[in-house]
N, C-alpha and C positions, 0 to 999 in steps of 0.2 A: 747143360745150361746151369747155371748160378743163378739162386734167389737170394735177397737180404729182405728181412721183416725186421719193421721199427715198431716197435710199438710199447706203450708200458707197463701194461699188463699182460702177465707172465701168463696166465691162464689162453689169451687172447694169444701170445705167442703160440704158444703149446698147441693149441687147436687147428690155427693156421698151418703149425709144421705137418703136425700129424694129415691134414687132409690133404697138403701137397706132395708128401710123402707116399700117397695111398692112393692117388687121382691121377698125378703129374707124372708118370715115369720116365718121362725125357728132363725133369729138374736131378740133378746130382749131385750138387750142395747146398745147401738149405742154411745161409747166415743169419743169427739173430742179434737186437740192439732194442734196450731200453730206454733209449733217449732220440732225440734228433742227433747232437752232439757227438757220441758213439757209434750211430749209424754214419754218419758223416767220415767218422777214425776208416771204418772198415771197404766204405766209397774209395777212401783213396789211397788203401792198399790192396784191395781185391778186385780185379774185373767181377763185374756181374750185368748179368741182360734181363732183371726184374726187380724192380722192386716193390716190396708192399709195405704203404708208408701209412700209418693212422696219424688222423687229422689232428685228434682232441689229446693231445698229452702237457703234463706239466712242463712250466719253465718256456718251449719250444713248441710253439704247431706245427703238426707236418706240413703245412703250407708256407714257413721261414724256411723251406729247403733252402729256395732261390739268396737265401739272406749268406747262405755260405756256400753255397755251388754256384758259378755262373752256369749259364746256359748251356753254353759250347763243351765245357767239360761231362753233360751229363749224355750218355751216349748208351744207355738201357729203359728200357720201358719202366711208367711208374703207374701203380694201381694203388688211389686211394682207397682206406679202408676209414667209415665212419659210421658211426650209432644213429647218426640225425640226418636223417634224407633232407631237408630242408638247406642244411648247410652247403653253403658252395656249389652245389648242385649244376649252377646254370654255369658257372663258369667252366667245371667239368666237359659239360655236354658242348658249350662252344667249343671251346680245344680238342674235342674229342680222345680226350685221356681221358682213361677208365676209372671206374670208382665203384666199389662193392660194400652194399647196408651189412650193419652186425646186426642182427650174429651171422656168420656165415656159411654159404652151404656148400658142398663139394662140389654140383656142378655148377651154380656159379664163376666158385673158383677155377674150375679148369677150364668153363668158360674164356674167363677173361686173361686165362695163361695162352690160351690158343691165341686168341686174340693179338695179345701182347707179340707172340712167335711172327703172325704176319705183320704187323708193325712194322714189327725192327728189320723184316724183308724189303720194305717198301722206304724205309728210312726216310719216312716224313716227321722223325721227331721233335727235331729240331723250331721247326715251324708248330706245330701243336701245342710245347711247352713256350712257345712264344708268346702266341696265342693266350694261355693260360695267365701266365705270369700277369699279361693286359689286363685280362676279366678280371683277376683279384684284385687288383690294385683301382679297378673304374669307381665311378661311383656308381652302380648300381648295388655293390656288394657294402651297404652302411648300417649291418647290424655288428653288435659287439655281442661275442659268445662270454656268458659270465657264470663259473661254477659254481651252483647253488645243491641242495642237499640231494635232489634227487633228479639230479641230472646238470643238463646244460641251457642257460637259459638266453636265448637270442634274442637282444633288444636293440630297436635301431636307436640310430647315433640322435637322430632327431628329439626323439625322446627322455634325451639325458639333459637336465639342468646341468650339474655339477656333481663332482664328486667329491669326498673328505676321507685323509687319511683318519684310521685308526690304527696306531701301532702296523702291525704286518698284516690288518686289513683295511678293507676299503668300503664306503660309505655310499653308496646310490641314491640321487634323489630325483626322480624322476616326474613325470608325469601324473596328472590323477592323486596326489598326494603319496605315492608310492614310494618307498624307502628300501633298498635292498644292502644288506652287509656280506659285503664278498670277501671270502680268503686269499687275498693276495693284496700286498701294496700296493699304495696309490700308484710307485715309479713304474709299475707292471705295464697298466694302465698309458702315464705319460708315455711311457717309450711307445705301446702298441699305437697310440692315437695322435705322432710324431707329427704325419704328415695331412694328417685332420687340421684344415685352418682354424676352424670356426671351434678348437678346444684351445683353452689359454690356462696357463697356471699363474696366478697372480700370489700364488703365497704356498710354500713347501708344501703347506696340506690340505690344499684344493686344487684341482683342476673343473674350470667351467664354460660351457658352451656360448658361445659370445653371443648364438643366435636371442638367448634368451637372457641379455643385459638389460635391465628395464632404467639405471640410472647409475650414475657415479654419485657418492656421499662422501662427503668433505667432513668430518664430524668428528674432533677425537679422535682423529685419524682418516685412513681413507677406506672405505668398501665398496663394496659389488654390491649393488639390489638386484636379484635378479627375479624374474618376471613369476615368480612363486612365492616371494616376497622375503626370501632369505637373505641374509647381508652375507659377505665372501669376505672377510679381510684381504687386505692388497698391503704386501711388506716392503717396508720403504728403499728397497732395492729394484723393486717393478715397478713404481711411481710413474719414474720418466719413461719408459717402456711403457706403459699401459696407457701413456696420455698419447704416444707417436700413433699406439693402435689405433686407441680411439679419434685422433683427429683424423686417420687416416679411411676414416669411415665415411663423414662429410661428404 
């Protein structure tokens, strides 16, 4: 059997290899990738019947597999690997694809490599990751994971007023007066909250939750008041656009 491990931290590789290496003695190749992107290169030149993919890495979550694998193509088991029991969890356990807390321990891991073996016997995978792809996308799953110093910090979407770039970070203003400065650009953000209706960008350096628009201002220009009482500029390129939104509210 064939493993690939995504992950991007080398240490976290390392450990992985080592206990599959030393638990698993029916795995014979043991692939590793630092990125999604890289793991993706090695998908689709290597047959493999496992993968262990972590969820939390730069740039790509391992939950964009699906953004560059269709479904049909993927024909190996996948076992998420993640620090935060909290995340994703339920959609996990719908689909009944596996998923193992860090740090990780040997029988776990052989665990869930057994596991994996009958799976791919019964070849209901197809369905499972169908399944999955659902849950994630449903709205039940409406927190946004936002890397902050000591750790990963989950807030739902609910709770977002707006956001504002700063240079190559990003600006939270949330609920309760709360303000959080994330390392990553605003576009991080827009792309990930694409298919979010209720987030709008009315001006290169903010995106904001429409749930919480408290009024349109005509004034020396146009703004957003929104319901924490901050003004949003609106640039005279989303004028017409932001007036189609809002009549379309009515």
């Amino acid at each position: 059997m064939k493993v690939l491990i995504i992950d991007d931290e080398s240490k976290a590789r390392s450990l992985l290899h080592t206990i599959i290496s030393e638990y698993c003695l029916e795995i014979e190749t043991i692939f590793q990738a630092e990125n999604l992107l890289k793991g993706i290169e090695i998908i689709k030149k290597e047959p493999i019947n496992i993968l262990f993919l972590d969820i939390e890495m730069p740039n790509h979550s391992g939950l964009q597999l699906f953004d560059f694998l269709n479904i049909e193509e993927v024909d190996f088991e996948i076992i998420f690997t993640t620090a935060y029991s909290d995340y994703a969890i339920q959609a996990f356990e719908f689909s009944a694809i596996d998923y193992l807390l860090k740090p990780l321990r040997p029988n776990k891991v052989k665990e869930a490599v057994e596991k994996a073996k009958k799976s791919l016997e019964q070849n209901q995978l197809q369905q499972r990751l169908t399944e999955l792809k659902q849950a994630l996308s449903s709205e039940k799953f409406n927190k946004l994971a936002l890397p902050v110093e000591d750790g990963v910090l989950f807030v739902k979407l609910e709770d977002i007023y707006f956001c504002e770039a700063d240079g190559m970070y990003s600006k939270f203003y949330l609920k309760n007066n709360k303000k959080l400065l994330i390392s990553k650009p605003l576009k991080y953000f827009t792309d990930l909250l694409d298919n979010k209706e209720m987030f709008y960008k009315p001006h290169r350096s903010y995106l904001v939750n429409l749930q919480y628009l408290q009024k349109l201002v005509k004034k020396e220009g146009t703004y957003l008041e929104m319901e924490n009482n901050f003004l949003v500029p609106v640039s005279k390129e989303k004028r017409e656009e932001l007036m189609k939104i809002i009549s379309s509210l009515n």
